[in-house]
C-alpha positions as CSV (number, residue, x, y, z in Angstrom):
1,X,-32.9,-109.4,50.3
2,X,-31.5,-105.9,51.2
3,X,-29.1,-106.6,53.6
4,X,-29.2,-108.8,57.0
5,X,-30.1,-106.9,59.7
6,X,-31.4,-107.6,63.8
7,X,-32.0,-105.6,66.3
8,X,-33.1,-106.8,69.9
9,X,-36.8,-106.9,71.6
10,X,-38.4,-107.1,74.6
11,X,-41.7,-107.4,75.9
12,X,-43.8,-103.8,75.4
13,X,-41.7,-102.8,72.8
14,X,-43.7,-102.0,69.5
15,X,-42.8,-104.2,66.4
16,X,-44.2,-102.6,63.1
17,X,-44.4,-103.8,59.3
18,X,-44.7,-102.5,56.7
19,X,-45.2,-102.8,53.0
20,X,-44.7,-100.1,50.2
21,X,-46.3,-100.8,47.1
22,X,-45.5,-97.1,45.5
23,X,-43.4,-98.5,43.2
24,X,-45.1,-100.2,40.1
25,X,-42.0,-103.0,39.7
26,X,-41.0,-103.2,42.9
27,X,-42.6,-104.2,46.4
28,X,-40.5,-103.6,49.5
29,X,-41.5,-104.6,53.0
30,X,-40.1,-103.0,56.1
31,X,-40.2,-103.2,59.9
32,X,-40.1,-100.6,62.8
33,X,-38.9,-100.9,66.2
34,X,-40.5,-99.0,68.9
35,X,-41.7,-96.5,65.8
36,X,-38.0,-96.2,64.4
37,X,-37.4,-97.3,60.8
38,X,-35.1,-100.6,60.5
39,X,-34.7,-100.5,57.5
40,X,-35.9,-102.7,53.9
41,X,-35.9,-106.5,54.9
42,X,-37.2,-107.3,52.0
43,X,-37.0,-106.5,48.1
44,X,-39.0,-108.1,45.7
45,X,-40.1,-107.6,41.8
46,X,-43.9,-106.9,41.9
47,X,-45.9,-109.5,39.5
48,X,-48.6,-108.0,37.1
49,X,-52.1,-107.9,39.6
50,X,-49.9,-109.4,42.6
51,X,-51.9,-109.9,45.8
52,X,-50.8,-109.6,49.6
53,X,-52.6,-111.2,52.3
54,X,-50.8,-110.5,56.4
55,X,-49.6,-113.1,58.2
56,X,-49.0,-112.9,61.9
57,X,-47.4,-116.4,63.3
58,X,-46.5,-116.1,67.5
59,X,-46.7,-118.4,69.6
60,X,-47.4,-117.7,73.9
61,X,-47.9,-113.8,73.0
62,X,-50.5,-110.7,72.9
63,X,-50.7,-108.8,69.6
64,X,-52.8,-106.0,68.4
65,X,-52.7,-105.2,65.0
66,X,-53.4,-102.0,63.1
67,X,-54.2,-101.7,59.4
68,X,-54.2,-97.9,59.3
69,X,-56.3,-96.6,61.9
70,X,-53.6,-94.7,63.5
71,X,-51.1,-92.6,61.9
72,X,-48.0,-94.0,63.2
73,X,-45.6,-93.6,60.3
């Protein structure tokens, strides 16, 4: 864990998240705000052939999701 960290939402704001496998060790996942960085959430050591699969878990919500289409970062 980086460090805790919270900021509030509310409904039409943008929540992004985001994960940077450019390290070969390390994996570190990060989330956005309305397109600002938040900052890391998440450190992790990255396994030999590790595999990532998205989750999105809501419940009485919209989402649209984005898995690069759109230049946003």
């Amino acid at each position: 864990m980086c460090s805790s960290f919270g900021n509030q939402f509310f409904t039409g704001d943008q929540i992004g998240a985001y994960i940077d496998l450019s390290h070969p060790n390390l994996v570190e996942i990060f989330f956005t705000l309305n397109g600002r960085i938040l900052g890391c959430a998440f450190k992790a050591k990255r396994e030999e052939n590790s595999v990532f699969f998205p989750h999105i878990a809501v419940k009485n919500m919209r989402v649209r999701v984005d898995f690069g289409s759109h230049d946003s970062l």
